[in-house]
C-alpha positions in Angstrom: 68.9 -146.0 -43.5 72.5 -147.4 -43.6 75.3 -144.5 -43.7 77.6 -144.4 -47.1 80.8 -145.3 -46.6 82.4 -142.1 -46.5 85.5 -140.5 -44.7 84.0 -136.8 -45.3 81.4 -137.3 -42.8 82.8 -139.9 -40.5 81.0 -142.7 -41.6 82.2 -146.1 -40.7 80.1 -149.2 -41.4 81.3 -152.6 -42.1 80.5 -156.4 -42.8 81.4 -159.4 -40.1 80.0 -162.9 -39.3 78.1 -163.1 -35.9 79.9 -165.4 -33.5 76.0 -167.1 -32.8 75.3 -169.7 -35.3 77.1 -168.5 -37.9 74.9 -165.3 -39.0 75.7 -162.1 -40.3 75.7 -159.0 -38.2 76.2 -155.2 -40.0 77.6 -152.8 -37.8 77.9 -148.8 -38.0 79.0 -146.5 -35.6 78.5 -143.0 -35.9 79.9 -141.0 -32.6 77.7 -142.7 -29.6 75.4 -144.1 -31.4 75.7 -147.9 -33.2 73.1 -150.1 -35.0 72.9 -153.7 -35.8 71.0 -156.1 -37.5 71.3 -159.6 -36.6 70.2 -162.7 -38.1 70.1 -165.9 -35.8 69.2 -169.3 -36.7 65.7 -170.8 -35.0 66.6 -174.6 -33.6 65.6 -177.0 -36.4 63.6 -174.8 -38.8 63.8 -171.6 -40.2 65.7 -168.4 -39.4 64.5 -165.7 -37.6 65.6 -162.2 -37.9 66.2 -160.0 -34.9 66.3 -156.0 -35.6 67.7 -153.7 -32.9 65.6 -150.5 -33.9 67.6 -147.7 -35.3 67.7 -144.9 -32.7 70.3 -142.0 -33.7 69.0 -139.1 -35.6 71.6 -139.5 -38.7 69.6 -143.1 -38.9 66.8 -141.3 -38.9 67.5 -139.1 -41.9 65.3 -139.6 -45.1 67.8 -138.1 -47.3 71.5 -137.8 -48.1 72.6 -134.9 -46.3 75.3 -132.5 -48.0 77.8 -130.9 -46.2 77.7 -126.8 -46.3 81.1 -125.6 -47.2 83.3 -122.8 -47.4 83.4 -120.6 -50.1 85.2 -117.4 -51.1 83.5 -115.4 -47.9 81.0 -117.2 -46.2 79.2 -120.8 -46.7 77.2 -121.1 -49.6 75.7 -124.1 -51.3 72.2 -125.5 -53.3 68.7 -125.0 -51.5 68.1 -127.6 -52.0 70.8 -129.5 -50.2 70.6 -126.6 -47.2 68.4 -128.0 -44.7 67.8 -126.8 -41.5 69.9 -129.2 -39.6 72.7 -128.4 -41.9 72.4 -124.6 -41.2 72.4 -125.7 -37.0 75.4 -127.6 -37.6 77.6 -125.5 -39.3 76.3 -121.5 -37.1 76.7 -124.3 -33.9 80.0 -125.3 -34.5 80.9 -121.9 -35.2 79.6 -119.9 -32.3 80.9 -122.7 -30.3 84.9 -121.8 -31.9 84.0 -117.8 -31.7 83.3 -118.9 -28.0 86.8 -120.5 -27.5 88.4 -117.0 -28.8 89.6 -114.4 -26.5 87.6 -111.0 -27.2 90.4 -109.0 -28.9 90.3 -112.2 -31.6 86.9 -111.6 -32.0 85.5 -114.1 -29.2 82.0 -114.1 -28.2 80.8 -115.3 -24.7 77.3 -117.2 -23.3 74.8 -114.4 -22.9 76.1 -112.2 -25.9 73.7 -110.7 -28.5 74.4 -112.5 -31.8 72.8 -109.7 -34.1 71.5 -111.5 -37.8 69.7 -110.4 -41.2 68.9 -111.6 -44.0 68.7 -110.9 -48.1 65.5 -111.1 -50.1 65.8 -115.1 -51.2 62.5 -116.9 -50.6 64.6 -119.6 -48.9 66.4 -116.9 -46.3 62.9 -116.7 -44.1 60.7 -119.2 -46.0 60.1 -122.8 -47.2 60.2 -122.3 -51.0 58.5 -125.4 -52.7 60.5 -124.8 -56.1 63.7 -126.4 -54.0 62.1 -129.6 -52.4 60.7 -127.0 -49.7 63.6 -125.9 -48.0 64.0 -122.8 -46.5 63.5 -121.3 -43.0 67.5 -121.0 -43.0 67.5 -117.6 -40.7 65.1 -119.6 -38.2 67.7 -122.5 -38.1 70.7 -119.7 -37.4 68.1 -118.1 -34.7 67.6 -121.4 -32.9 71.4 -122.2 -33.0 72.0 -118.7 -31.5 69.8 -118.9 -28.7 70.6 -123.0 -28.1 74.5 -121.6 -28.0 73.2 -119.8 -24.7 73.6 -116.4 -26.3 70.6 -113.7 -27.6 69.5 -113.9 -31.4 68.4 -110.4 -32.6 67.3 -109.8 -35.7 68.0 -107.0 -37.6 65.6 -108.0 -40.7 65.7 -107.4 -44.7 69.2 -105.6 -44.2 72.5 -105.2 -46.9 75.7 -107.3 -45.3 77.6 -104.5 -44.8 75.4 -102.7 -42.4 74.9 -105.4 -40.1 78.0 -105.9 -39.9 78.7 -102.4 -39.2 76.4 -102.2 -36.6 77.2 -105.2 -35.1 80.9 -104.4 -34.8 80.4 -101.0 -32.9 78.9 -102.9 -30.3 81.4 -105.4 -30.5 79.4 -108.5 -31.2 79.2 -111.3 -33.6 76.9 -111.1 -36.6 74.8 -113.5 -39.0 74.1 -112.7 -42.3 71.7 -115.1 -44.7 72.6 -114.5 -47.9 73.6 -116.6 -51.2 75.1 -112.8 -51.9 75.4 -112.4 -55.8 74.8 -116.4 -57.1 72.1 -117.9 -58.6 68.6 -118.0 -56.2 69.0 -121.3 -56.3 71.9 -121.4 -54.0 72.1 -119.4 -50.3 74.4 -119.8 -47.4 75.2 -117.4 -44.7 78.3 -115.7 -43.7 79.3 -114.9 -40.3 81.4 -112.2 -38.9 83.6 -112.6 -35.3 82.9 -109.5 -32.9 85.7 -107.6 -34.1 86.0 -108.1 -38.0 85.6 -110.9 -41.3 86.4 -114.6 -40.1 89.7 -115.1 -41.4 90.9 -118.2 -43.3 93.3 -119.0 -40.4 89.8 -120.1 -38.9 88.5 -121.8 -41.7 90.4 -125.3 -40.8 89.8 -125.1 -36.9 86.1 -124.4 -37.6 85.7 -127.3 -39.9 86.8 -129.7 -37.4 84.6 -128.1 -35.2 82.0 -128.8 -37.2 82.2 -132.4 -37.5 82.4 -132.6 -33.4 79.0 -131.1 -33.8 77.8 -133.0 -36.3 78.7 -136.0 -34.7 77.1 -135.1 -31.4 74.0 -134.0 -33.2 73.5 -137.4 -35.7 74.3 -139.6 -32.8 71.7 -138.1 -30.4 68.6 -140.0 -29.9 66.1 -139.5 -33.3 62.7 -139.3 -30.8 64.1 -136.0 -28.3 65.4 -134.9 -31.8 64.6 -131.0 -33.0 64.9 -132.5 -36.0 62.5 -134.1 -38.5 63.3 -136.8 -40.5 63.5 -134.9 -43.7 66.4 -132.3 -41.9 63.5 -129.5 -40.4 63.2 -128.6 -37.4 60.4 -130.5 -35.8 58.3 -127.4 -35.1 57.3 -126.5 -38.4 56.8 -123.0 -40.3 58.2 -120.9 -37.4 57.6 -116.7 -37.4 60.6 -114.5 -37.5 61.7 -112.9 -34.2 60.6 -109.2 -34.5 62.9 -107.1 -36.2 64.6 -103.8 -35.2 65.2 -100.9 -37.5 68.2 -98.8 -35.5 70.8 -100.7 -37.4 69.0 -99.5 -41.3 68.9 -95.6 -39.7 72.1 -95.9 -38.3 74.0 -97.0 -41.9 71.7 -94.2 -43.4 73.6 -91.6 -40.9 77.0 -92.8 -41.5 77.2 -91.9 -45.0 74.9 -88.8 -44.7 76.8 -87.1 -41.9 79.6 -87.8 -43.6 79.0 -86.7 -47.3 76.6 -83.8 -46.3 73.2 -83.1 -46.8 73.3 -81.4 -49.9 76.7 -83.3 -51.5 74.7 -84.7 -54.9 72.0 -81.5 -55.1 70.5 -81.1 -58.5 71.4 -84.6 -59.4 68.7 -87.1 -61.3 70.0 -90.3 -60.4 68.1 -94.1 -61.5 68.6 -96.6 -58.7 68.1 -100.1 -60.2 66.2 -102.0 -57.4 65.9 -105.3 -58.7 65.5 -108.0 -55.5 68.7 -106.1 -53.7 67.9 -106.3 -50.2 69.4 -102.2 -49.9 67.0 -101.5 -52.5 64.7 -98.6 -50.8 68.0 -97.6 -48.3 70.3 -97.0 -51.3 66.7 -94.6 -52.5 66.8 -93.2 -49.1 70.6 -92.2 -48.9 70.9 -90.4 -52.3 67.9 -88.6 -51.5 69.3 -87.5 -48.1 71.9 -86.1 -49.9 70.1 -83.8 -52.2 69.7 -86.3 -55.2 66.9 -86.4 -57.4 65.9 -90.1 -57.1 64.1 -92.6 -59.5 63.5 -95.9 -58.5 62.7 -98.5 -61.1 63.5 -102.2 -62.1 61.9 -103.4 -58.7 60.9 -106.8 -58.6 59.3 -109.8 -56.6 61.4 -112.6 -57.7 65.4 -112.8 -56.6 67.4 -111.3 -59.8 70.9 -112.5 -59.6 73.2 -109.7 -60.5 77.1 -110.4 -60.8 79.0 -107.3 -60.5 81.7 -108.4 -61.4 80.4 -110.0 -64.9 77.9 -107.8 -66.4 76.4 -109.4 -69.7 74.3 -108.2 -72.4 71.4 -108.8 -71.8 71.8 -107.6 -68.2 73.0 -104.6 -69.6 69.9 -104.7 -71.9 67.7 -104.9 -69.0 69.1 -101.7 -67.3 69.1 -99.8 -70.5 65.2 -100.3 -71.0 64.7 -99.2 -66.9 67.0 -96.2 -68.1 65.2 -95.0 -70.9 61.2 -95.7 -69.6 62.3 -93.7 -66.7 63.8 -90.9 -68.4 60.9 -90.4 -70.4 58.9 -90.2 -66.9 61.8 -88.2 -65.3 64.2 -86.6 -67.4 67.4 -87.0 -68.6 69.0 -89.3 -66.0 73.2 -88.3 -64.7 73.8 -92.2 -63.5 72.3 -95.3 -62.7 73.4 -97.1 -60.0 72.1 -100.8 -57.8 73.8 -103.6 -55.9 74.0 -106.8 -56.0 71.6 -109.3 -54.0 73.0 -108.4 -50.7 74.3 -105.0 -51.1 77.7 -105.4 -50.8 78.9 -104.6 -54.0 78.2 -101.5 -56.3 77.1 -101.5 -59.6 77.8 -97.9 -61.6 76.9 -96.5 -64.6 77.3 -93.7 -66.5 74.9 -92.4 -69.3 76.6 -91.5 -72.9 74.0 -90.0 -75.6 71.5 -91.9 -73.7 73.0 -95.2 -73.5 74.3 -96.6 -70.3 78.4 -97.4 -69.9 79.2 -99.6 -66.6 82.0 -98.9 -64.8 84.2 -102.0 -63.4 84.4 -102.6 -59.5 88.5 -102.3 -60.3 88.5 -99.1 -61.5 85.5 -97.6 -58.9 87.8 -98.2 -56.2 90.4 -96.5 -57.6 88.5 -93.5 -57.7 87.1 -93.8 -54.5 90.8 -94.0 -53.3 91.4 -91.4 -54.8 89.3 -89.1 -53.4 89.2 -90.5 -50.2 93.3 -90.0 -49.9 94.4 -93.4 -49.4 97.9 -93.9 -48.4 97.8 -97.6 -48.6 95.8 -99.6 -51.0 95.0 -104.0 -50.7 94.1 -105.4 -54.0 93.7 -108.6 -55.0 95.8 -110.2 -57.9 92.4 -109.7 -60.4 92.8 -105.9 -60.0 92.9 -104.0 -63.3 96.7 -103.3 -63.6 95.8 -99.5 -64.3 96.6 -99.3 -60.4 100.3 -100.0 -61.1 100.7 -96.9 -63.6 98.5 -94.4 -62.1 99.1 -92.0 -58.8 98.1 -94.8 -56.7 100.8 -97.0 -57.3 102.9 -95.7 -54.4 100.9 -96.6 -52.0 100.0 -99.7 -53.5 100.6 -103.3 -51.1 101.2 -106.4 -52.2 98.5 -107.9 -54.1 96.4 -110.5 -52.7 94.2 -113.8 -53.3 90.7 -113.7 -54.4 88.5 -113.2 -51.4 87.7 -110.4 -48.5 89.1 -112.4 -45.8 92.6 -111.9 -48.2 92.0 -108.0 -48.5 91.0 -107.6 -44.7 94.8 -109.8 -43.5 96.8 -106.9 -46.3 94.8 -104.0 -44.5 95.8 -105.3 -41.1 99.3 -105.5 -42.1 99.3 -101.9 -43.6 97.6 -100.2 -40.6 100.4 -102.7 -38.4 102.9 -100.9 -40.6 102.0 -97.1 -39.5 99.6 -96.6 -42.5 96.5 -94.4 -41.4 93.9 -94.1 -44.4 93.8 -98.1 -45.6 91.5 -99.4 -48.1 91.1 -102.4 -50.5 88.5 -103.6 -53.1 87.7 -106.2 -55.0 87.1 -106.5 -59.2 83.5 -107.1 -58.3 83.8 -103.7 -56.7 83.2 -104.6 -52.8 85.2 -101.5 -51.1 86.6 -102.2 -47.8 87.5 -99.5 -45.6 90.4 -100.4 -43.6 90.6 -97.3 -41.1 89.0 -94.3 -40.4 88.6 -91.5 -42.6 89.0 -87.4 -42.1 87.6 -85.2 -44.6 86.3 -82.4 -44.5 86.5 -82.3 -40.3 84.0 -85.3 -41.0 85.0 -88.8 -40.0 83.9 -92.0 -42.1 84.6 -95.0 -39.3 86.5 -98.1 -40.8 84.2 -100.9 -41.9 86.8 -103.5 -43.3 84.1 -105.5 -45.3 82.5 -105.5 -48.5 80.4 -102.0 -48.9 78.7 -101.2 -52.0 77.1 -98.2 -50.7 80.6 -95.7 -49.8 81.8 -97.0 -53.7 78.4 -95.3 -55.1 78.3 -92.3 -53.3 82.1 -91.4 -53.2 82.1 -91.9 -57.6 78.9 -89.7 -57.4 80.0 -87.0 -55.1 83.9 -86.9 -56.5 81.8 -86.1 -60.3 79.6 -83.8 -58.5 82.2 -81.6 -56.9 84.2 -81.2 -59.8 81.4 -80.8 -62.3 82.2 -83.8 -64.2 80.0 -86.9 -65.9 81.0 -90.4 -65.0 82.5 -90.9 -68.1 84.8 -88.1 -67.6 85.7 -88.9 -64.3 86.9 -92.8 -65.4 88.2 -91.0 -68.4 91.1 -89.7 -65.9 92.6 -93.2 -64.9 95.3 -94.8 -66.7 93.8 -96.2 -70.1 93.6 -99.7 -69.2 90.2 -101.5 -69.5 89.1 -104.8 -67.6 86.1 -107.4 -68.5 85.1 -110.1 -66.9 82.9 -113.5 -67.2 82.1 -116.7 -66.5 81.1 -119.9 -67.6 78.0 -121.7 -65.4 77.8 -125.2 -64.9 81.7 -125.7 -64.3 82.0 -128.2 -61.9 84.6 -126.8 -59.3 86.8 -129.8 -59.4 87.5 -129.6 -63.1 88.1 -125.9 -62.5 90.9 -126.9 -59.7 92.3 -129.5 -61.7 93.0 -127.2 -64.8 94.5 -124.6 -62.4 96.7 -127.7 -60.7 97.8 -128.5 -64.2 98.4 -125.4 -66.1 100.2 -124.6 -62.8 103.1 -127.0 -63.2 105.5 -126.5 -66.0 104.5 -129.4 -68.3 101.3 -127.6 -68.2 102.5 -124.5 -69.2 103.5 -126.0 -72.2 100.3 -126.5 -72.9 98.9 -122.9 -72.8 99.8 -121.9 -76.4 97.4 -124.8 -77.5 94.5 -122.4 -76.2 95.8 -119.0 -76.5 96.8 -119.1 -80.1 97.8 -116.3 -82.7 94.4 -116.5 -84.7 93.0 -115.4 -81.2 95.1 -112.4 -81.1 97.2 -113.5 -78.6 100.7 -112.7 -78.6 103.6 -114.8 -76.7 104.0 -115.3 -73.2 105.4 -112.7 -71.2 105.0 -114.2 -67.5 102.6 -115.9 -65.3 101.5 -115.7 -61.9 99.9 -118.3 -59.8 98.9 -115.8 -56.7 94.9 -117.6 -56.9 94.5 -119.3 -60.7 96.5 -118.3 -63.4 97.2 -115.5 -64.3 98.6 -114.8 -68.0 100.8 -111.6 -69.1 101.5 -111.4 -72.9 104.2 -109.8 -74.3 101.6 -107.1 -76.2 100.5 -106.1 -72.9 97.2 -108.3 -72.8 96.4 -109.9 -69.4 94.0 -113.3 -69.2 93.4 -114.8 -65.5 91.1 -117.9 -64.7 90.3 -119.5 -61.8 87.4 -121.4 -60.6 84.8 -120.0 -58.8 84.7 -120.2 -54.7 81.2 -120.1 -54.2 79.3 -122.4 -57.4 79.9 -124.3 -59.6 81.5 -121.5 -61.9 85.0 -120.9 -63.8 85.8 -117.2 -64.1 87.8 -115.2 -66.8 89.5 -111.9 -66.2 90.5 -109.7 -68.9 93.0 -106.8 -68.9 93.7 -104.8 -72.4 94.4 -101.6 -74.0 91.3 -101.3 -75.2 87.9 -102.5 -73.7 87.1 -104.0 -76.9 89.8 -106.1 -76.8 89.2 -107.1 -73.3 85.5 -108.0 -74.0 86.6 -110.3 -76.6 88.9 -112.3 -74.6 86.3 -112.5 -72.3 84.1 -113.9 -75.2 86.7 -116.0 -76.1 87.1 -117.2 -73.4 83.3 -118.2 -72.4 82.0 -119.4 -75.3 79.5 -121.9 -75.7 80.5 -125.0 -76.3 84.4 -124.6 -77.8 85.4 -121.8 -76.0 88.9 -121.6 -74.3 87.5 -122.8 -71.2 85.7 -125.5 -73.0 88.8 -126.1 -74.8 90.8 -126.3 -71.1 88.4 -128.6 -69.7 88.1 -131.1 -72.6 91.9 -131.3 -73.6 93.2 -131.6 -69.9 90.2 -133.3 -67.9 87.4 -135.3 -70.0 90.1 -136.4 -73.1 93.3 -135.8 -71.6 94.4 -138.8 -73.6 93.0 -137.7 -77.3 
């Protein structure tokens, strides 16, 4: 197998005349190891080709390997590009970093417990023959762990922010397998430094270490490989170390020695299972805390559940779950789930039976609220209702897309002499940037995604005061997000329509796609924080950016009315001449037309 030509994995190869007899030798190098195949001429007859066997383990390889990348948060990318090897690299290269950190930056040393969990994808802890049998990827993490001379422990089926919670009080690193909200057809992992999120600072020192390891690894010797040809490890089907449970009890007693015992009594509440990996905990909690809990919409195959853009027909889905069980239960107060992984909160509110979600923007205003933030980190996305309500005052500057962004602004505030700091995403991932005192109770920072405090603080702050979900929402500044997306977006086109629309000859351009007959008015201002970001002068906001984890472009919509926000949404994402379709044909397939 000859190596492409490729500076993104370090592949050199190239063509030269052998100095014997005029033949042809093809050489590669790829770190130690080299290859070549030589053709010399036999005295007076015919020639006779002399092969030097290919020995390195990237030589070895019988397919094109595809390098795991960053995304948002975390690494994700397709199963079937993730194989084993791929999985070693990238957690190898980053112990390896976390190892070169002092402890107060999160450093890790030989000998630590790496604690690691995983979501319910068949590919997290299996081979899964619908994606060219890959799979196994918390194995690979395991055996990078414990070949990193440190302790894998594994923590099981378990939702991201609880591992990561217990990890942290114990000050260690943490794994977590997860594709998170995306397609099943995609997974990744993220991994957490023993003090907090890896920052994006890291980002470009980790990528380079990940092509030292990657060229240590293909240019070992193929035969004392781990590694199988086809990128699994050599062993086969491997078990999954036992798991323990105290991390699952111990998330289950942060929230219920903090909220109380009896904090939702008398409440019938519908938790939407789906394949979320908190599932039966988020059951558990609500119970513990004198709910009245259904369960229903469980099921065996992964259900990928975006937060942050609910459609129809996922709305359709809940309602029938609603209604079969409140003909087996009663008349249900709220339904609430998570997405695949359990970091971010999905609420809803019943109205004359019908269900009415709730955006992840506007939950964590309420959960500010009530938990008496005096400094809030939002990203740019955020539903501007935050800028005319009560919370505005304690309001920091907004933020790029992504936790690691919302993590840096809640460092900053607590630097600044802030003591209750928070953040949250529009997908509705609250991040609790210091402790919390209520009640002489006290909620420990977790500065990371959490879907779980977001469900229970909406519940419990309607509870106290008597009030439905509706009514509760009813009290923010009237201002109404929606957002979508459109799949199958390559993320290069999305990039190159942000670079574009970014530079002001593009801008020009902009009232080609938001036009009058759309209802768009003119062009108040733009921001360029992550995407762009578009302010009209009728008080309509539009943002788009492409998506950090797949291949995805993302619409944000900000209106005066939520049916006006849904249709620039639908505007937006329609198939096949919507704006976005209109974007991506005009500026990158026919920029010329």
């Amino acid at each position: 197998m000859i190596p492409p030509d490729t500076g993104d994995n370090g592949f050199k190869y190239g063509l030269r005349r052998h100095r014997f007899g005029g033949g042809l030798e093809l050489r590669g190098n790829f770190a130690r190891a080299s290859f070549q195949i030589i053709r010399t001429p036999v005295i007076g007859v015919l020639a006779r080709y002399t092969r030097v066997v290919l020995s390195d383990l990237f030589s070895s390889l019988n397919y094109q390997p595809v390098p795991l990348a960053f995304g948002t948060s975390g690494r994700r990318g397709r199963v079937v590009d993730l194989t084993q090897l791929e999985i070693y690299i990238n957690v190898t290269a980053e112990l390896e970093f976390l190892q070169s950190l002092p402890r107060e930056q999160g450093g890790i040393a030989p000998g630590d417990q790496i604690f690691f969990a995983h979501d319910l994808r068949p590919s997290s802890t299996a081979f899964d023959p619908s994606a060219n049998s890959r799979g196994e990827l918390c194995q690979a993490a395991a055996r990078a762990i414990l070949d990193a001379g440190m302790s894998p422990v594994n923590l099981g089926a378990l939702p991201t922010p609880a591992l990561a919670a217990y990890a942290w009080r114990r000050g260690r690193a943490s794994i977590m397998i997860t594709g998170s909200h995306i397609p099943f057809d995609l997974n990744g992992y993220k991994l957490n430094t023993s003090v907090g999120e890896l920052l994006k600072d890291f980002e470009a020192p980790i990528n380079l270490a990940v092509q030292q390891v990657r060229a240590r690894l293909y240019g070992s010797l193929a035969a004392s490989s781990l590694f199988a040809p086809d990128g699994s490890l050599r062993v086969g089907p491997t078990p999954m170390l036992p798991f323990r449970l105290e991390a699952r009890e111990e998330y289950i007693q942060r929230y219920t020695s903090f909220f109380g015992a009896s904090s939702l009594s008398g409440r019938r509440i519908l938790v939407y299972q789906h394949s979320a990996v908190g599932r039966d905990l988020l059951v558990e909690v609500l119970t513990r805390l004198g709910a009245e809990v259904v369960a229903g919409g469980r099921s065996d195959t992964f259900v990928a559940i975006d937060t942050e853009a609910i459609n129809a027909a996922e709305l359709s889905a809940i309602q029938t779950v609603a209604e079969n069980a409140a003909l087996l239960s009663g008349p249900l107060w709220a339904v609430v789930s998570t997405d695949g992984d359990s970091d971010r909160p999905l609420i809803l509110g019943l109205q004359n039976g019908r269900v009415v979600f709730f955006g992840g923007d506007l939950v964590g205003m309420v959960v500010a609220g009530y938990l008496g933030a005096d400094a809030v980190v939002v990203p740019i996305t955020c539903n501007d209702s935050i800028d005319r309500g009560p919370l505005a005052q304690f309001l920091e500057p907004k933020t790029k897309i992504g936790s690691p962004f919302v993590v840096s602004g809640m460092a900053a505030a607590r630097a600044r002499g802030h003591h209750a700091v928070c953040g949250w995403e529009a997908n509705g991932g609250f991040l609790l940037g210091s402790d919390i005192v209520k009640r002489q109770s006290t909620l420990p920072a977790l500065p990371t995604r959490d879907a779980f405090l977001p469900v229970i603080a909406v519940l419990v702050a309607a509870h106290e005061r008597g009030l439905s979900l509706a009514q509760l929402f009813a009290e923010l500044p009237p201002r109404y997000s929606c957002a979508g997306l459109v799949r199958k977006f390559p993320r290069a086109n999305g990039r190159r329509i942000v670079e574009l629309l970014s530079d002001p000859s593009g801008v020009l351009r902009l009232p080609e796609f938001f036009t009058p007959s759309g209802g768009f008015s003119t062009i108040l201002r733009l921001d360029y924080t992550d995407g762009v970001r578009i302010i009209f002068s009728n008080g309509d906001v539009t943002h788009f950016r492409p998506s950090g984890n797949a291949d995805e472009f993302r619409i944000y919509a900000v209106s005066d009315t939520p049916e006006r926000a849904a249709r620039i949404v639908d505007l937006g994402i329609a198939e096949p001449d919507g704006i976005v379709r209109q974007m991506e044909n005009a500026l990158i397939l026919s920029p010329h037309a």
